[in-house]
C-alpha positions, 0 to 999 in steps of 0.5 A, spaced: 198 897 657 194 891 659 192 885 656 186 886 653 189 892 649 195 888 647 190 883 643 187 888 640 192 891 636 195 884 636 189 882 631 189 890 628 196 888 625 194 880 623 187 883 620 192 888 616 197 882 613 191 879 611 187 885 608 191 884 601 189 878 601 182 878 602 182 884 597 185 881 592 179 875 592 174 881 592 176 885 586 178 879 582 171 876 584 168 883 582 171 882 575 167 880 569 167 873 565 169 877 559 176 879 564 177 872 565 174 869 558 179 873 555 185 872 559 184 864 559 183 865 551 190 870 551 195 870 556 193 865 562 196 860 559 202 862 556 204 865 563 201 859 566 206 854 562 211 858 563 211 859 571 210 852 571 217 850 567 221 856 571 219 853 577 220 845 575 227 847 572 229 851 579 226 847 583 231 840 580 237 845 580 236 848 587 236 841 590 241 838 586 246 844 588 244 845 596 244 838 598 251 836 594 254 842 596 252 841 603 253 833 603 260 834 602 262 840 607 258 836 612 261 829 611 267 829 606 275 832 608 278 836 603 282 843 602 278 850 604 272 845 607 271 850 612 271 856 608 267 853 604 262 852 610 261 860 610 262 862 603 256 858 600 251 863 603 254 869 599 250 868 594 244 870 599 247 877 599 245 878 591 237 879 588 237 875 582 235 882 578 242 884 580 245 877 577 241 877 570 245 885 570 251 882 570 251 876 566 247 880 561 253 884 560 258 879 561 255 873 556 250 877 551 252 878 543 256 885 546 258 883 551 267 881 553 266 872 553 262 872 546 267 879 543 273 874 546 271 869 542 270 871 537 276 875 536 280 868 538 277 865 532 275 871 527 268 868 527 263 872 525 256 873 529 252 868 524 259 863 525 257 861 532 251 858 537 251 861 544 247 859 549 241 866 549 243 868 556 236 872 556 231 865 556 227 862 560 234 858 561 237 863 563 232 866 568 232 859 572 240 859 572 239 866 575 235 864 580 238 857 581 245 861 583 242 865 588 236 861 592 240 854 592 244 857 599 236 856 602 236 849 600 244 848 602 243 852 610 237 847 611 240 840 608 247 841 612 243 843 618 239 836 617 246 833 616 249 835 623 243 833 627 243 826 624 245 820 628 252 817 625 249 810 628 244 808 621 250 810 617 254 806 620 248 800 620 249 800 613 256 802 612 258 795 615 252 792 611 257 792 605 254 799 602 259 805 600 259 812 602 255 813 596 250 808 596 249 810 604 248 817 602 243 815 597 239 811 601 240 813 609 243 821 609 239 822 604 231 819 605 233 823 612 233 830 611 228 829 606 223 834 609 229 838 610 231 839 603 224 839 600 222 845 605 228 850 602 226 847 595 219 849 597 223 856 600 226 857 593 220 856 589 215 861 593 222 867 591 221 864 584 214 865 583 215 873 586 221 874 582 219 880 577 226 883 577 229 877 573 224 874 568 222 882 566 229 884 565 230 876 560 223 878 557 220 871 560 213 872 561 210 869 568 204 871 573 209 876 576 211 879 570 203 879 568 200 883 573 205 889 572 203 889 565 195 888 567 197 894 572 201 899 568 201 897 560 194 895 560 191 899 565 185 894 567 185 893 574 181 887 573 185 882 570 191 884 574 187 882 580 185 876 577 193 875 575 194 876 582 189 871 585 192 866 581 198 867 583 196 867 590 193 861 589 201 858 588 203 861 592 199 859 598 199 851 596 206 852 597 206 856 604 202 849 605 206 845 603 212 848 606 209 848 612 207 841 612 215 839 611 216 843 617 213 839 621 215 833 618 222 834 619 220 835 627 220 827 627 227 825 624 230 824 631 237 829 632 241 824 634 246 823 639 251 831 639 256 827 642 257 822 637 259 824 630 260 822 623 268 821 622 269 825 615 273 821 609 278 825 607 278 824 599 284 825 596 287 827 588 281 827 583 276 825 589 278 832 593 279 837 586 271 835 584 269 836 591 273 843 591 269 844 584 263 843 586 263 848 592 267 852 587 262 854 582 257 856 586 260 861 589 264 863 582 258 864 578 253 866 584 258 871 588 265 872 585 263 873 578 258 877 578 261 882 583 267 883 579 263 884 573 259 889 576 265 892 579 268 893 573 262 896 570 261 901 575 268 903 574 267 905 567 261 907 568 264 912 572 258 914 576 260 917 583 255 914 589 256 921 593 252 925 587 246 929 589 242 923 585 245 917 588 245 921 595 237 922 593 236 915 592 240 911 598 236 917 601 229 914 599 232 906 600 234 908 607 228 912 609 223 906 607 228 901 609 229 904 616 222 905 618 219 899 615 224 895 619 221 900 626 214 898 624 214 891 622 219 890 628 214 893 632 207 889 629 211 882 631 213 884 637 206 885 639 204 879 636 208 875 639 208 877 646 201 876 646 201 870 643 207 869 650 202 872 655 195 869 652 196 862 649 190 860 646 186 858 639 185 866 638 192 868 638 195 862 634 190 864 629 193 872 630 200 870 629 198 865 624 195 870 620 201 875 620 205 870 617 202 868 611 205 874 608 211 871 605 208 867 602 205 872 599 210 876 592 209 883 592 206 883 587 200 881 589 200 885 595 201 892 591 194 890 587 191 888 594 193 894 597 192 899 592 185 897 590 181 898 595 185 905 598 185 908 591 177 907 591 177 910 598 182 916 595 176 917 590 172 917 595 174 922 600 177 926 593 170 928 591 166 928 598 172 934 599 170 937 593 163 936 595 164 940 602 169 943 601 170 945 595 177 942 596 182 936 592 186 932 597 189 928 592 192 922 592 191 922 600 193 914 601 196 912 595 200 917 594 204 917 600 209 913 603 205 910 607 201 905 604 207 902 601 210 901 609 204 897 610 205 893 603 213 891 606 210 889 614 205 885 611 211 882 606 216 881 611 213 881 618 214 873 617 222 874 618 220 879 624 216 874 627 221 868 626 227 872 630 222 874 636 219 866 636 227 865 636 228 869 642 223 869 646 223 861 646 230 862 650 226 865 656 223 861 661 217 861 663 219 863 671 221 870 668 214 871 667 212 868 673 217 873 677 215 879 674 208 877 676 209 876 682 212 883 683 207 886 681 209 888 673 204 888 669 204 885 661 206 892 657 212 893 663 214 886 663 214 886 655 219 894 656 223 892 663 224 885 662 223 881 655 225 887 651 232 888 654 233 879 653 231 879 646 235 885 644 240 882 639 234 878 636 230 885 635 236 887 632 236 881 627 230 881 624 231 890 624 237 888 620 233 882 616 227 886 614 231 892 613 235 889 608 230 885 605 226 891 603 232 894 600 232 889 595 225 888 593 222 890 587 214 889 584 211 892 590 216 898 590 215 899 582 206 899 583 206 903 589 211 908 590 209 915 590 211 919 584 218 922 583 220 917 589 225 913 587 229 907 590 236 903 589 233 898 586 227 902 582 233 906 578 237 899 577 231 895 573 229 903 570 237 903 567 237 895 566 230 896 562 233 901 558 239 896 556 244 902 560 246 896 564 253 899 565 249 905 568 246 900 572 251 897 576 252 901 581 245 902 584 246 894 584 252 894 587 249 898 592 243 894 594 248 888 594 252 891 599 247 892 604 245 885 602 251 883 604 250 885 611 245 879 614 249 874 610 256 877 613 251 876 621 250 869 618 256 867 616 258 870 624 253 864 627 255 859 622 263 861 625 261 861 631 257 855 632 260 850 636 262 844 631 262 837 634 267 834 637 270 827 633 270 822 636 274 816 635 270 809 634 275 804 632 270 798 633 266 801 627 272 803 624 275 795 623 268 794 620 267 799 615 268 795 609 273 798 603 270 805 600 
């Protein structure tokens, strides 16, 4: 395979990532005023206020629990630290539609806390106030509790890079570690914090699966009804279009942090930050601190889950389940392979032929994770349910014959749905990989004569493979747990893991539920399980005793 035929289909995989998007424009552009008019008089605003409150109050909270939590592991010495290195990424393993399943079991009026307590006191139901688990609140508890690890692995790397001189300039300037976090540590890995707070927040404005379940009514929850409650395909392209708009400036912004987190100096890798050792209450809060992330992210909602599985009595190895995990997998496999294969292509052209064009291609591609999967089903769906109109009735035409729901009816629209969703993580792994192949590599195959298709097969691909398998695993995965594009675009009669867990949780049979959530967050625990791995793995800094500076410090 020669170059030229690399870029076309590099820029035939770009130009099919951004045909959701382009979409999207057309048909809410295609849409009358009196569509717009009447959603502004309605339900814009209201999902408008309520959008912007979840994603302020998830926002404060992921950035308050990432950077404390990554602080103390990082720079602080207490019990069960380096456990806790690894355990605060669990939560990761959890979509936040399969937490409010379980924290609705566990703290609604039915549920074991509230029925506890009032057995405890022999109140009666109008005796008590209890917080209302199924609120805007409680949605951005959920989503606090599972997005802060993106926050927590971004600041903690940010901390291990810094240089421990500026600390030190200002420990011996009378500062305590407090005030030297507050105004050294803190201002250098601001980028950093602010680019997993920006992470988390574009995962906020996607999530349907939780605001749905807790009646909180955002852009996301909007377009499923615009799409299948009202049947106008008009508003929810205009919902999608807002949503999009959100969703790109947050791209933007994410961006933007990212290279100015490139500007902080990595500081010396020799030359560490000695850890105070914090002793009595100071140790115990910092134990609790990591602590109840973990418990109410992971550990809780595990065990709740586990327990309501076992009630519900439902075997994963009936002919229903194996039918869903079939489903599950199907999709999850061969996405992984395409989307694998699409960043594949683009990266190693964008490797091969560096120019403007192929930034542009792999810039293109990877817009799609800013992009909730909301908003590509309505894209996708759109245009191709016109042209399945189309083709129906010049069959019936000719032919005399239906061909049905020939693209949208099928599984195949909605792997095109998932890569352009994911193939940003695809894309992320293979930059990865490849960056650790010099150039002479390249040189030398040239030079005996391999061309690109044969150098990408005999000498890169072999070289990346434990890259590839990662992003196979990340996609693999994240297509496991994802619920708004699956919801829209699934075929009839074609239901997956997640679809059957928010179908029950809808019918408030959250017991029967818990079992197809407890088999999504097993699958989910198989990326955090690899990253855990690295983070065990990666060589911790040497200490390094400086009795200089240490007889300067000042007293904490």
């Amino acid at each position: 395979m020669g170059e030229r035929a690399l870029k076309i289909l590099a820029w035939i995989v770009s130009l099919l990532c951004l045909a959701p998007i382009v979409a999207v424009g057309f048909a809410a552009a295609s849409g009358t005023l009196d569509t717009w008019n009447s959603l502004m008089a309605t339900v814009l605003p209201r999902y408008a206020l309520t959008t912007v409150q979840l994603v302020a109050i998830v926002g404060i909270g992921t950035a308050i629990v990432g950077t404390s939590t990554a602080w103390l592991v990082t720079t602080c010495s207490f019990p069960f630290r380096r456990t806790f290195e690894i355990v605060l990424a669990l939560p990761l393993a959890f979509p936040a539609y399969v937490l409010a399943y379980a924290y609705t079991d566990l703290l609604d009026h039915p549920g074991a806390v509230q029925t506890a307590l009032r057995n405890i006191t022999g109140w009666g139901p109008q005796d008590y106030w209890f917080p209302e688990v199924r609120s805007l609140g409680g949605a951005a508890a959920m989503l606090i509790f599972v997005l802060y690890p993106y926050v927590y692995l971004l600041a903690r790397a940010a901390f291990l890079k810094q240089s421990p001189t500026a600390y030190f300039a200002a420990r011996t300037l009378g500062h305590t570690p407090w005030s030297s976090f507050w105004r050294v540590s803190l201002p250098m890995a601001r980028p950093a914090i602010a680019g997993g707070v920006i992470l988390a927040l574009m995962e906020t404005i996607a999530d349907f699966g939780t605001v749905a379940h807790f009646g909180v009514q955002t852009f996301a929850t909007g377009i499923y009804s615009a799409w299948f409650s009202m049947g106008d395909r008009m508003a929810a392209s205009q919902l999608a279009l807002c949503l999009l708009v959100v969703a790109l400036a947050f791209a933007l912004m994410e961006r933007a942090q990212r290279g100015a987190a490139k500007r902080f100096p990595a500081g010396s890798r020799i030359e560490t930050l000695e850890r105070h050792h914090l002793r009595g209450w100071h140790a115990a809060s910092a134990f609790t601190a990591c602590m109840l992330p973990v418990a109410i992210g992971f550990a809780i909602p595990l065990i709740v889950l586990t327990d309501m599985a076992i009630e519900a009595g439902r075997t994963p190895f009936s002919p229903r389940y194996l039918g869903y995990v079939e489903n599950s997998l199907t999709l999850a496999s061969i996405t992984a392979v395409v989307t694998v294969s699409g960043a594949i292509i683009i990266g190693f052209c964008a490797r091969i032929a560096p120019s403007l064009a192929s930034r542009f291609s792999a810039a293109a591609a990877g817009i799609g994770y800013a992009v909730p999967g909301g908003v590509i089903a309505v894209g996708l769906l759109v245009p191709f349910a016109a042209l399945d109109n189309m083709v129906d009735a010049w069959a019936r035409t000719n032919f005399d014959v239906s061909t049905g729901l020939f693209f949208t009816g099928s599984i195949g629209l909605l792997v095109v749905a998932y890569m352009v969703r994911f193939i940003a993580a695809a894309l992320g792994a293979f930059d990865t990989g490849i960056s650790a192949i010099k150039p002479n590599i390249d040189a030398a195959a040239r030079t005996l004569g391999r061309t690109s298709g044969r150098m990408l097969v005999e000498v890169h691909l072999p070289l990346l493979r434990p890259s590839l398998l990662t992003a196979c695993l990340i996609v693999f995965v994240d297509v496991m747990k994802e619920l708004p594009a699956t919801l829209i675009m699934r075929p009839f009669n074609f239901d997956t893991l997640a679809v059957q867990a928010y179908r029950l949780a809808s019918d408030e049979r959250l017991t029967q539920a818990a079992l197809p959530s407890l088999m999504i967050v097993g699958f989910g625990l198989l990326p955090v399980i690899l990253l855990c791995h690295t983070i065990g793995r990666s060589g911790r800094p040497q200490r390094v005793i400086r009795p200089q500076a240490e007889a300067l410090l000042p007293a904490a």
